[in-house]
Structures are given as structure tokens and as C-alpha cells.
C-alpha positions, 0 to 999 in steps of 0.5 A: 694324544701323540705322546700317549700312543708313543709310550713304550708299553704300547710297542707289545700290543701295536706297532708304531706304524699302526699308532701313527696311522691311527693318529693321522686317521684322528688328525683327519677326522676329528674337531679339535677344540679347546679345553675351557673348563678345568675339572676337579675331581679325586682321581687318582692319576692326576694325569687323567684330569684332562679327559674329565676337563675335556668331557665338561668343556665339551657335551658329550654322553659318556666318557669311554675308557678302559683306565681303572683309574677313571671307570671306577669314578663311574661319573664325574660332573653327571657323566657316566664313565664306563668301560668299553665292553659296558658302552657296547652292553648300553647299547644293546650290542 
């Protein structure tokens, strides 16, 4: 996660600052745990593989993105992948 939030297009939109005090918020409250099951799947970028592993190696609802590259999967192993704006209409908010 820490290099992601590093990554150079992110310097317009937030400050570094800010991306750090977000992966120390993460850091402290969150689970950690390990990824045991390595998906297969079409996608495109292959580098977004680990969030599809991640959502089989783990129970978990839905997979929340805003990368083109998965929400146009729409699912992946009976997961539905949505866009943030299309979670908050799921919920009714």
C-alpha cells in the first residue's frame, strides 16, 4: 500500500503528508492478514491481481475500486466489484 500511495501521479491530488497520515491511520487500524489463495482472472493490469487474491483469501462482500480495470470485471469468484458512487447507491445513500 505504501508504495502505491507513493506514486508520483498522486503528488496533484494529495499531499505526502496526507498519504502518510493515512497509511499510519491503515497501520493502526486495520488486521493484517495473509493472502493464501492466488487468483486467476483476465484482468487486464495483472498488477491488480492482488486485490482479487485478496478478496478470495479473505470473506469479504464486495470489492470497492474506482480502477477501470476492475469495475468493468463486475465480479471476480461471485464477488460483485463496484465503483465507489455505485457502493453508496447499494446502500441507499
Amino acid at each position: 500500500m505504501q508504495t502505491v500511495v507513493a506514486r508520483p501521479k498522486f503528488n496533484v491530488i494529495i499531499s505526502q503528508e496526507s498519504r502518510q497520515s493515512f497509511v499510519d491511520m491503515v497501520d493502526n487500524v486495520c488486521h493484517w492478514t495473509p493472502i493464501t489463495i492466488q487468483a486467476k482472472s483476465p484482468i487486464r493490469d495483472i498488477k491488480d491481481l492482488f486485490i482479487l487474491s485478496m478478496a478470495e483469501s479473505v470473506p469479504v462482500d464486495f470489492i470497492i475500486s474506482g480502477d477501470k480495470d476492475l469495475t468493468e470485471l463486475r465480479s471476480h469468484a461471485g464477488i460483485p466489484i463496484l465503483s465507489y458512487s455505485a457502493f453508496l447507491n447499494k446502500l441507499g445513500l
